[in-house]
C-alpha positions in Angstrom: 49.4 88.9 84.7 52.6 89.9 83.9 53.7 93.2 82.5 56.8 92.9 81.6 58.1 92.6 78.3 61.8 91.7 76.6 63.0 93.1 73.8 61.1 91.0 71.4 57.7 91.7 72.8 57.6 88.8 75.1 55.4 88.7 78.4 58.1 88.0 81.4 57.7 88.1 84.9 59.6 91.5 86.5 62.2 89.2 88.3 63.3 87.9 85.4 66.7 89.0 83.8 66.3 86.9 80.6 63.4 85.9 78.4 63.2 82.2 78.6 61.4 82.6 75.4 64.0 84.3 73.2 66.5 82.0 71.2 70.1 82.3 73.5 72.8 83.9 71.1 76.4 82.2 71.3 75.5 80.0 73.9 77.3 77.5 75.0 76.2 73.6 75.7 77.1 74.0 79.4 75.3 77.3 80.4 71.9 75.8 82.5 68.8 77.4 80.6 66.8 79.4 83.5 63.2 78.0 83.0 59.9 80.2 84.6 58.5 79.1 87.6 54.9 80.3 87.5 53.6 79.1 90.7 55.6 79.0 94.4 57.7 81.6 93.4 58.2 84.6 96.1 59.9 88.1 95.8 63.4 88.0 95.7 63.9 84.1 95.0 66.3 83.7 92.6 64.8 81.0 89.7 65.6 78.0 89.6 68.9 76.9 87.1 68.0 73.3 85.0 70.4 71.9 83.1 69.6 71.7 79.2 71.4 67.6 79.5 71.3 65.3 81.8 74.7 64.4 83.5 75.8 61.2 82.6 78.2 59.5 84.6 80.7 56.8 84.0 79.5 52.8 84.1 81.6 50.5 86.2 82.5 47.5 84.7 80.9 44.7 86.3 83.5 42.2 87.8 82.8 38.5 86.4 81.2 36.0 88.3 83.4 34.1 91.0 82.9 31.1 89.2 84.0 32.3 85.6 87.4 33.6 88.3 87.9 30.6 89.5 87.6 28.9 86.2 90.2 31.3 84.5 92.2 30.6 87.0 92.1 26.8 86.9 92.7 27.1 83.0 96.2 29.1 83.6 97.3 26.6 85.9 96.8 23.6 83.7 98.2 25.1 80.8 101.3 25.5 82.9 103.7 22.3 82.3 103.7 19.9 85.3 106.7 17.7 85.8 105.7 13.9 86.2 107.4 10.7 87.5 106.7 7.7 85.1 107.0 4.1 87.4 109.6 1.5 86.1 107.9 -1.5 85.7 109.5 -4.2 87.8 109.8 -8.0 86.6 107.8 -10.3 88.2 109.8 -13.4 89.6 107.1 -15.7 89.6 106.2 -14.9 85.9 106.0 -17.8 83.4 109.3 -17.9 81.2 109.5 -17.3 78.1 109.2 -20.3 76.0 111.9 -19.9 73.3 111.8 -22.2 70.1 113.9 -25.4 70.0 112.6 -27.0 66.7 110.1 -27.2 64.2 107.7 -29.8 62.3 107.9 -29.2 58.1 104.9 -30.4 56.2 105.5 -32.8 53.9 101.8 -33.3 52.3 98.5 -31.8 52.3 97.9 -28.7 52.8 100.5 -28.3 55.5 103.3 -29.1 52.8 106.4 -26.7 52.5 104.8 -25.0 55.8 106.6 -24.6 59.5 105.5 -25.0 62.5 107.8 -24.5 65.6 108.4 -26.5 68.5 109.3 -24.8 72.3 110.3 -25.2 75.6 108.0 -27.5 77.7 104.8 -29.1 76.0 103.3 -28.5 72.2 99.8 -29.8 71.9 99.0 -31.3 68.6 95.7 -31.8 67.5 92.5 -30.7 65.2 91.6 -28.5 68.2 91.6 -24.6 67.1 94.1 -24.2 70.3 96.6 -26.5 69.7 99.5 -25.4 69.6 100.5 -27.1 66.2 96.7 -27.6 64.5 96.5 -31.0 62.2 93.8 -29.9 59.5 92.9 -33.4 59.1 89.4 -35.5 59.6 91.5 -38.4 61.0 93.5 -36.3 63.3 91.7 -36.0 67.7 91.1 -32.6 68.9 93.6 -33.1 71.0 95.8 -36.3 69.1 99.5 -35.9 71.0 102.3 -33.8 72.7 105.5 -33.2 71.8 107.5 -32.3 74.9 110.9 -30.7 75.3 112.7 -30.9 78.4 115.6 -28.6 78.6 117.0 -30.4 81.9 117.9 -33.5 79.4 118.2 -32.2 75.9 115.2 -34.5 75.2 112.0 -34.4 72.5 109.5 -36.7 73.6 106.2 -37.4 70.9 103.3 -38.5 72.8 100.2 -40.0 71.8 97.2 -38.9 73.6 94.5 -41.9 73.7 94.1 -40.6 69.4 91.1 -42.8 67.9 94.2 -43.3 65.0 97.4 -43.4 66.8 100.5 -41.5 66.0 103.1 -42.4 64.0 107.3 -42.0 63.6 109.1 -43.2 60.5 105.7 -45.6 60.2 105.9 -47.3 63.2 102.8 -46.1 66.0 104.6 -45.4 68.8 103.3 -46.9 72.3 102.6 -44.6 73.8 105.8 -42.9 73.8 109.1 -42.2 71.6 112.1 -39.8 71.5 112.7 -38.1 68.7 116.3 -37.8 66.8 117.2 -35.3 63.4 114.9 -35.7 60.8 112.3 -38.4 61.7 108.9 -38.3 60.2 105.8 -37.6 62.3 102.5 -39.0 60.4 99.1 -38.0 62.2 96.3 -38.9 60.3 97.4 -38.7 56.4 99.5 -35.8 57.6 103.6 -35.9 57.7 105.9 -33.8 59.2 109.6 -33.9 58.9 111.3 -33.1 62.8 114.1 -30.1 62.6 115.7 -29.7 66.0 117.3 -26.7 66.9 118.5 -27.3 70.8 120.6 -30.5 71.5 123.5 -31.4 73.9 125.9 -29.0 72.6 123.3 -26.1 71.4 120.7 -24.6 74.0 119.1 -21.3 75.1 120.6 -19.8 78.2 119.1 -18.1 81.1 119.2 -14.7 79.4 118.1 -15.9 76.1 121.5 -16.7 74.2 122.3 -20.1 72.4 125.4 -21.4 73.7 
């Protein structure tokens, strides 16, 4: 038992220099408190010093993942401008050419009447056909009823019949199975009329870059 006593009557072992038991006066947050140690303790040993906080040390930031690097780095590098080379289209020579307007068919009655309906280069199917290229909204009209051909080589508009159930007409006379066709003739398929505007002849035609002459 120990026999030692500090000034405020408390029971100390005789090694000690301070009362662990006493409240510390102006102490300080960094002087260790010196705590007892009952048992293990030999003559002589000074006590053991434990520190009234533990020491807390810095936390490292943790590095990001690899992937979230890479990814960060794939997003800088797309946001960076990037110079590209646009291809020129080239024409093709074997392309179909342009088929420029060289007349027109006016409606004179029906439902057609005061309407247009031009005419170009090469064949213009006219029928009751959806596809035609001039459609005859008449019940006497063939899907597919005649052509009217221009060939540039000649100066020449050719109306063709096309086997019709009803034949086709110019200036009232059905043409067999072929007839040129001059200024202002009339054009009757069916009960429809059409009055023939030319706009290419010998002296007026498109050239090879698309300019009347």
């Amino acid at each position: 038992m120990a026999d030692k006593r500090c000034e405020n009557g408390h029971f100390i072992d005789e090694s000690w220099d301070l009362c662990p038991y006493c409240p510390a006066e102006n102490a300080e947050s960094d002087i260790p408190v010196v705590r007892p140690t009952r048992f293990g303790a030999q003559e002589g040993q000074r006590p053991v010093a434990v520190p009234s906080e533990p020491v807390r040390r810095p936390t490292a930031v943790p590095s990001p993942p690899p992937t979230m690097a890479r990814r960060e780095a794939a997003v800088a590098v797309a946001s960076e401008p990037v110079d590209r080379t646009v291809a020129v289209q080239k024409l093709d020579p074997l392309a179909t050419p342009k088929r420029y307007v060289v007349g027109w068919l006016i409606g004179l009655n029906g439902a057609a009447r005061g309407e247009s309906f031009p005419v170009r280069i090469g064949r213009n199917v006219l029928g009751r056909d959806r596809r035609s290229d001039i459609v005859i909204g008449d019940d006497q009209a063939s899907s597919h009823h005649a052509d009217l051909v221009f060939r540039p080589e000649e100066r020449r508009f050719i109306l063709m019949d096309h086997n019709s159930t009803n034949g086709t007409y110019v200036n009232d006379l059905e043409i067999e199975p072929r007839r040129d066709l001059a200024d202002r003739d009339v054009v009757r398929i069916g009960s429809h009329k059409f009055l023939f505007m030319p706009l290419c002849n010998e002296g007026f035609y498109w050239d090879e870059e698309g300019a009347l002459q």
